[in-house]
C-alpha positions as CSV (number, residue, x, y, z in Angstrom):
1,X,-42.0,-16.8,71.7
2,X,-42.1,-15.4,75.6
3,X,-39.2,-12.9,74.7
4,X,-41.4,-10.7,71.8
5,X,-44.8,-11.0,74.3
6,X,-45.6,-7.6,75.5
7,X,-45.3,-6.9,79.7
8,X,-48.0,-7.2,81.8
9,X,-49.8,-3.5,81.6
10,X,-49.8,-1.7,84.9
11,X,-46.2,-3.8,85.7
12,X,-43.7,-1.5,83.6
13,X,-44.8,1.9,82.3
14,X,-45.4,2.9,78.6
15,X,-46.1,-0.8,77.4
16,X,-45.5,-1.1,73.7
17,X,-48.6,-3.3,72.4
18,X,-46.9,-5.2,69.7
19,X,-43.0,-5.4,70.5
20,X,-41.3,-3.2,67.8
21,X,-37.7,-3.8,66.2
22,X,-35.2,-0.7,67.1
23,X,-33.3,-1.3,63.8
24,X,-33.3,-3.4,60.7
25,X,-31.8,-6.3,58.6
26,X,-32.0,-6.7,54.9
27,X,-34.2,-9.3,54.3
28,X,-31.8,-11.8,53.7
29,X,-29.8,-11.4,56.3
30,X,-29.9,-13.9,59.6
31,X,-29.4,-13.9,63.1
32,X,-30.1,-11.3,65.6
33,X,-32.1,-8.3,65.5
34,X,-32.4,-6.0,69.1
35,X,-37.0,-5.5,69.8
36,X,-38.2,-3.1,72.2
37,X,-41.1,-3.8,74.7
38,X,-41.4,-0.3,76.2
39,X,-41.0,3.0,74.5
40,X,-38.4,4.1,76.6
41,X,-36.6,1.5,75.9
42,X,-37.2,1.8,72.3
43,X,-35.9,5.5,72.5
44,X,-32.8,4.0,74.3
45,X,-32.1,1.8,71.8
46,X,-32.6,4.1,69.2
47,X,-30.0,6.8,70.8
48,X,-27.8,4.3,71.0
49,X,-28.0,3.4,67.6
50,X,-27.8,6.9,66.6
51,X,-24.8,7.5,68.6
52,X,-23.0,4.7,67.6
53,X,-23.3,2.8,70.6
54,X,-24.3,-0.4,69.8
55,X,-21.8,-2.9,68.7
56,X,-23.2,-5.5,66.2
57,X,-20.9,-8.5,64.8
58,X,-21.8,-10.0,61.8
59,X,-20.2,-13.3,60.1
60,X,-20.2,-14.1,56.3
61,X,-18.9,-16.2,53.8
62,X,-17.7,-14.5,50.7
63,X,-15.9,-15.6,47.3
64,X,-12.3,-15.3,47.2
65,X,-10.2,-13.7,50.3
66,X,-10.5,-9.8,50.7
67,X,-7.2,-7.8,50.2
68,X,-6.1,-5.0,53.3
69,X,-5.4,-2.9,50.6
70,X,-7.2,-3.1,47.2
71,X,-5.0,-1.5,44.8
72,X,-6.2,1.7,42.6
73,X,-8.5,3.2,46.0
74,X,-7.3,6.2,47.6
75,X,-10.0,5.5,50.3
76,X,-9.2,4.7,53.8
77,X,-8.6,0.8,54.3
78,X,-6.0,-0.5,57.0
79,X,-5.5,-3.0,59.7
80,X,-6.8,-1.3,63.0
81,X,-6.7,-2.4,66.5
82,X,-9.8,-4.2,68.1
83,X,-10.4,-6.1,71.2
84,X,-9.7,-9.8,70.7
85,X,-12.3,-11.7,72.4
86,X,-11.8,-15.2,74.9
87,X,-13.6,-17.4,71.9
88,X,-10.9,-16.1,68.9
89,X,-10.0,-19.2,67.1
90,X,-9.4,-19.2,63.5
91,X,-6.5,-21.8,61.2
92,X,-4.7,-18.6,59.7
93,X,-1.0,-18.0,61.1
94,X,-0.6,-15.1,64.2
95,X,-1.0,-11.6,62.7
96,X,-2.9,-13.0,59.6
97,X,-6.5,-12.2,60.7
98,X,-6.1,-9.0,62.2
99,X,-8.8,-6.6,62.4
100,X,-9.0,-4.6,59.1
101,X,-10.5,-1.1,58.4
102,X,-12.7,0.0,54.8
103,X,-13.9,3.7,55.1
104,X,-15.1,4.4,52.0
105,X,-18.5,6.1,51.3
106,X,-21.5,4.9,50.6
107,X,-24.6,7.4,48.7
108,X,-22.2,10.3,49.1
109,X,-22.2,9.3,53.0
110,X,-19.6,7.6,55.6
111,X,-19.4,4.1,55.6
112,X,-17.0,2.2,57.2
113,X,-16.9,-1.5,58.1
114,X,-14.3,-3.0,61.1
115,X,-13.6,-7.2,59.3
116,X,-10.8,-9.8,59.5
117,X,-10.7,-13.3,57.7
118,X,-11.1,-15.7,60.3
119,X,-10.8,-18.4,58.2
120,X,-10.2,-20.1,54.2
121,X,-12.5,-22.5,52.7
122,X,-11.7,-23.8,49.6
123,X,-15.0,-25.8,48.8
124,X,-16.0,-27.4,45.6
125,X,-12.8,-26.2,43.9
126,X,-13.3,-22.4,44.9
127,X,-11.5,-20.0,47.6
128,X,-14.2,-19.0,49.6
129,X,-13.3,-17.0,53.7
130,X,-15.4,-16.9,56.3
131,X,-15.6,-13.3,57.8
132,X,-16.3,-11.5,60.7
133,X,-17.4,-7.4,60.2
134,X,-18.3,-5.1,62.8
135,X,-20.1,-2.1,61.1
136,X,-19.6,1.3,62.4
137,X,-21.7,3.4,60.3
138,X,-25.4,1.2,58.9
139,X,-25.5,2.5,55.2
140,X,-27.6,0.3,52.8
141,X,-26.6,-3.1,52.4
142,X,-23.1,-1.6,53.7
143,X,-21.6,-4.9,54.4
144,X,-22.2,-6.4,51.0
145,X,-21.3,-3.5,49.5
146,X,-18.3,-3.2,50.4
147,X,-16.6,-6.8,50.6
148,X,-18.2,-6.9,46.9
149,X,-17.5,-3.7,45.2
150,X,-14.5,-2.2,47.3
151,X,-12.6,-5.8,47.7
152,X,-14.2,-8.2,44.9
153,X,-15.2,-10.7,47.3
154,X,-19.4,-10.6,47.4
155,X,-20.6,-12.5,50.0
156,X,-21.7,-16.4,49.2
157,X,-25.9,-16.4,48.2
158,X,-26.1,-12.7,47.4
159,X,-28.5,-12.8,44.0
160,X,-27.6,-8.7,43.8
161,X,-23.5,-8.2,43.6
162,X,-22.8,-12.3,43.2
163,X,-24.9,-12.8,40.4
164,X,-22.7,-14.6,37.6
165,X,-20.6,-15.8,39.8
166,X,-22.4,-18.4,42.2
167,X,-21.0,-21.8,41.9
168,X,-23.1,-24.8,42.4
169,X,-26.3,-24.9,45.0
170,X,-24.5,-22.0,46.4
171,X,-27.2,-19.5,44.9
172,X,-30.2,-22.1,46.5
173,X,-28.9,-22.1,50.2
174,X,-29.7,-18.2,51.0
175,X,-27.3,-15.0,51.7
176,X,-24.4,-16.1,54.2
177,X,-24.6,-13.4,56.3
178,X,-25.7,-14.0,59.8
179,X,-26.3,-11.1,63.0
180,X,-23.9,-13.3,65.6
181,X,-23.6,-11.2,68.3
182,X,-24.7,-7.7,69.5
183,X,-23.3,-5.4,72.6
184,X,-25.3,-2.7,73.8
185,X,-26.1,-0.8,77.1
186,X,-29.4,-2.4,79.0
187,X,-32.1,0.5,78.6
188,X,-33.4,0.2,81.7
189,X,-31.1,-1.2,84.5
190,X,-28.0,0.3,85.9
191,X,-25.0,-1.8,87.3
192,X,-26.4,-2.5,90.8
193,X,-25.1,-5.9,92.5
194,X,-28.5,-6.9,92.7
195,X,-29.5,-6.3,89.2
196,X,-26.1,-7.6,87.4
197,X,-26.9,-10.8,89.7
198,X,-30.6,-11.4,88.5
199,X,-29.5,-10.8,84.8
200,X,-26.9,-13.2,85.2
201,X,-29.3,-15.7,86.5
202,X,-31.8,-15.2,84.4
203,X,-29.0,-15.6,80.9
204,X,-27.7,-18.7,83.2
205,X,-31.6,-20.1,82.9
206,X,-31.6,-19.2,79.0
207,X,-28.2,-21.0,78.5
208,X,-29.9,-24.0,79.9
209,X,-33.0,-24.3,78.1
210,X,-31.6,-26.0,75.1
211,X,-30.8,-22.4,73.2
212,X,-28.4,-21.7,70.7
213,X,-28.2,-18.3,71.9
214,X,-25.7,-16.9,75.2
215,X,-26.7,-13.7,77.2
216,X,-24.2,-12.0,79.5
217,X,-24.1,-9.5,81.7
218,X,-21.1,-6.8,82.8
219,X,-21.0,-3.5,84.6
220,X,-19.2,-1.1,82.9
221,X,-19.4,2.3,85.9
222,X,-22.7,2.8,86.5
223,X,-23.9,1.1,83.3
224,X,-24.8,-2.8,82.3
225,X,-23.7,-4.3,79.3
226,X,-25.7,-6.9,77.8
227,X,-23.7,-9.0,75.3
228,X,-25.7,-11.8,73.0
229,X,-24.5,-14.1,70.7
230,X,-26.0,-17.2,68.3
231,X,-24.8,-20.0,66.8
232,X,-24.3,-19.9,63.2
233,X,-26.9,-20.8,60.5
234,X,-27.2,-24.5,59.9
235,X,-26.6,-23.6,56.2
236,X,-23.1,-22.2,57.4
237,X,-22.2,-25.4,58.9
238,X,-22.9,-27.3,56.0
239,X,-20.8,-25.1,53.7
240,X,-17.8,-25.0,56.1
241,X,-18.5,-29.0,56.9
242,X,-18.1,-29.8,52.8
């Protein structure tokens, strides 16, 4: 696609030749994933990875409905206070999908995953909830990790911590875990009018195309924000449609 082409050489400095990824997704995981055409921008990406910058949303499906609290953990897990976006909607009663905190480590390491239940599915006779995590630390396979060893909910099509306990075609329709949205700082504009402007044109122009995808663009000082999203997985439609 035009997006992972490479800039025109002599056009912006210190072209990458082959667009390069500034982070990863376990292989069976979906959805969005933030490529660098430029080495600086791939350095800005990176510090802002490092830093903790970037804010990545991810939405699952997992058996059963997590717990706030799991009982017998002395580890850190609690409701917390996020920013509720425009788009919330969810079927679960006011103060039932608040945003929920699991600090527990990982490999001897921090590892702690922002989620809430946005909604419950029961489907083919089993409770299953669709999630949405926000990650602050990026430990190995953190996300599923955690939902399936700290709160006994693994996530819907993962052969690792579900296996034994996928029901149906479940196991045949691949991990439900999907990269839905992504915030981060533009690694090369500022938050001049004119810039803001031709960004906002330019996601108006993707919007249009016939995408799944939505770009926007907001100053935040001196800095621009860029905020994607997708639409889910057709495989997630067809679980929550059943």
């Amino acid at each position: 696609p035009f997006a992972l082409r490479p800039p025109t050489r002599g056009v912006v400095a210190d072209v990458l030749a082959i667009p390069e990824a500034a982070h990863r997704l376990d292989k069976p995981t979906s959805g969005l994933l933030l490529v660098a055409k430029t080495r600086p921008s791939l350095r800005h990406l990176s510090a802002q990875f490092q830093g903790l910058g970037i804010e990545k949303t991810y939405t699952a499906i997992c058996y059963g409905t997590p717990k706030a609290t799991p009982h017998g953990r002395r580890e850190s897990v609690g409701p917390i206070e996020m920013h509720q976006s425009e788009d919330d909607d969810n079927n679960l009663p006011l103060g039932e999908n608040q945003w929920q905190s699991t600090d527990v480590p990982l490999d001897g390491k921090s590892a702690i995953t922002h989620w809430r239940v946005l909604k419950n599915i029961q489907h083919n006779n089993t409770q299953l909830s669709l999630l949405e995590l926000k990650p602050k630390t990026g430990r190995y396979r953190q996300l599923r990790r955690h939902m399936a060893k700290i709160h006994g909910c693994p996530l819907v099509g993962d052969t690792v911590f579900a296996k034994g306990i996928e029901k149906g075609n479940n196991r045949y329709l691949g991990l439900f875990l999907c990269s839905s949205a992504v915030r981060f700082e533009h690694p090369c504009y500022g938050a001049s009018s004119d810039i803001v402007e031709r960004n906002r044109n330019a996601a108006a122009r993707l919007s249009s195309d016939g995408s799944s995808g939505r770009v926007t663009f907001r100053s935040k000082g001196d800095r621009l924000m860029v905020e994607a999203s997708i639409e889910l997985p057709r495989h997630f439609a067809d679980l929550l449609e059943n």
